[in-house]
C-alpha positions in Angstrom: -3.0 -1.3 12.8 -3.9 0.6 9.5 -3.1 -0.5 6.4 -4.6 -0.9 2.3 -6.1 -3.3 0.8 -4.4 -6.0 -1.3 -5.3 -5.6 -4.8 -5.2 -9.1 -7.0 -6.0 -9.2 -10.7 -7.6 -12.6 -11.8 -7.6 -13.4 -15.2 -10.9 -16.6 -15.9 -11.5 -17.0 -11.9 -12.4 -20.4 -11.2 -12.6 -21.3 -15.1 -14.7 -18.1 -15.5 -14.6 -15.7 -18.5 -12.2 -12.4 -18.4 -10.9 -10.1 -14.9 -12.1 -10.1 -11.3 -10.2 -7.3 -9.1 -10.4 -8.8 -5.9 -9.9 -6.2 -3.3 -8.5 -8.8 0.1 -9.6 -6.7 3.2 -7.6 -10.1 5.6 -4.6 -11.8 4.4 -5.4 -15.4 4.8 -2.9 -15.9 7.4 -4.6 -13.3 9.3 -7.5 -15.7 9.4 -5.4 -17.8 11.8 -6.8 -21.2 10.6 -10.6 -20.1 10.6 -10.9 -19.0 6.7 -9.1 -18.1 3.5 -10.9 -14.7 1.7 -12.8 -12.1 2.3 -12.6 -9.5 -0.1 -14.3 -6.8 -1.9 -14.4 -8.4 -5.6 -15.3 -6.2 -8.7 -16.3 -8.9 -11.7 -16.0 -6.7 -14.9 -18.5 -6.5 -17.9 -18.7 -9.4 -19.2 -16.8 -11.5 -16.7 -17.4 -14.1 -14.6 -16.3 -16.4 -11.8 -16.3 -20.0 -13.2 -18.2 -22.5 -11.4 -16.6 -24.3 -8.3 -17.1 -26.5 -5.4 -16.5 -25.5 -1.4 -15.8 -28.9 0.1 -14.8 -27.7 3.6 -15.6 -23.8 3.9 -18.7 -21.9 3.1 -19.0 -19.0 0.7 -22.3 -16.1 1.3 -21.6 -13.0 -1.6 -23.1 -9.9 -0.3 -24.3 -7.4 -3.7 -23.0 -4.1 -3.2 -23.9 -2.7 -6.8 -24.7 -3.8 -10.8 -26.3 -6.5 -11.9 -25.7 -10.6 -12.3 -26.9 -14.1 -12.9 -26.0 -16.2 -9.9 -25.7 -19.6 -10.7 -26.3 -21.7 -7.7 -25.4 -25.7 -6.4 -28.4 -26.8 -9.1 -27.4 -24.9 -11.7 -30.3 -22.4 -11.6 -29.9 -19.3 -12.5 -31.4 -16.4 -10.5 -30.7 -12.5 -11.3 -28.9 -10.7 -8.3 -28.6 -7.2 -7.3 -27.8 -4.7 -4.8 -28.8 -6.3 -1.4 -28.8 -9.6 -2.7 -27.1 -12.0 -0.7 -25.9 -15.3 -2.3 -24.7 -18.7 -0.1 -23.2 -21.7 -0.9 -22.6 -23.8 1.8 -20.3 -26.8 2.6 -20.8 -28.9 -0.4 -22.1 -26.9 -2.7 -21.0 -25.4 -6.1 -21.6 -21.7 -7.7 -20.8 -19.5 -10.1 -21.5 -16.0 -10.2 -21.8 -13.3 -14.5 -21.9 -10.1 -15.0 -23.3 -9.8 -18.2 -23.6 -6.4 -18.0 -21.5 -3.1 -19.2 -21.2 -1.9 -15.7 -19.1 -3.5 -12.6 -20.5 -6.0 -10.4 -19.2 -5.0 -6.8 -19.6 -7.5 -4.0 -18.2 -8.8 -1.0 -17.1 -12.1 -0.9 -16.1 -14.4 2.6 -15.0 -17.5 2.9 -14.7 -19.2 6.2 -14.5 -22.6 7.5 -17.6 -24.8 8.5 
């Protein structure tokens, strides 16, 4: 099977500020029962995804190009780029800016623990 990806426009993700284009490469039935997203996601300038909790699943970001604050499970803050890999596990809360003028491209998975 070939087929597109499933575009989404998000409008304050999570609580966040402005649009996220998330790009879903699996449907989340086609997870059958193992995870919900995983998805190329493009946070605009000046955009963000609000800060969240996964109580059963697990969440790594993979940086694929710009520039971001990650905000991770105790509220630090730590500058990400491309190759930058951000994890929050079972548990654990994040939040992810781009407080840039340029698109923040990453991949985002979430699977069950």
């Amino acid at each position: 099977m070939v087929r597109k990806t499933i575009k989404r426009v998000v409008e304050n993700a999570r609580g966040g500020a402005g649009t996220v284009e998330f790009y879903d490469i699996l449907a989340p039935e086609e997870f059958n029962g193992h995870g919900r997203l995983y998805a190329k996601t493009v946070i605009k300038p000046h955009s963000s995804i609000g800060f969240h909790v996964h109580e059963a699943d697990t969440e790594p970001y993979y940086i694929l190009e710009g520039h971001g604050v990650f905000v991770d499970n105790d509220k630090s803050r730590t500058e990400v780029g491309p190759g930058d890999v951000c994890v929050s596990e079972v548990g654990q809360g994040h939040a992810i800016e781009n407080n840039t003028d340029e698109d923040l491209v990453m991949m985002a998975l979430v699977y069950n623990a």
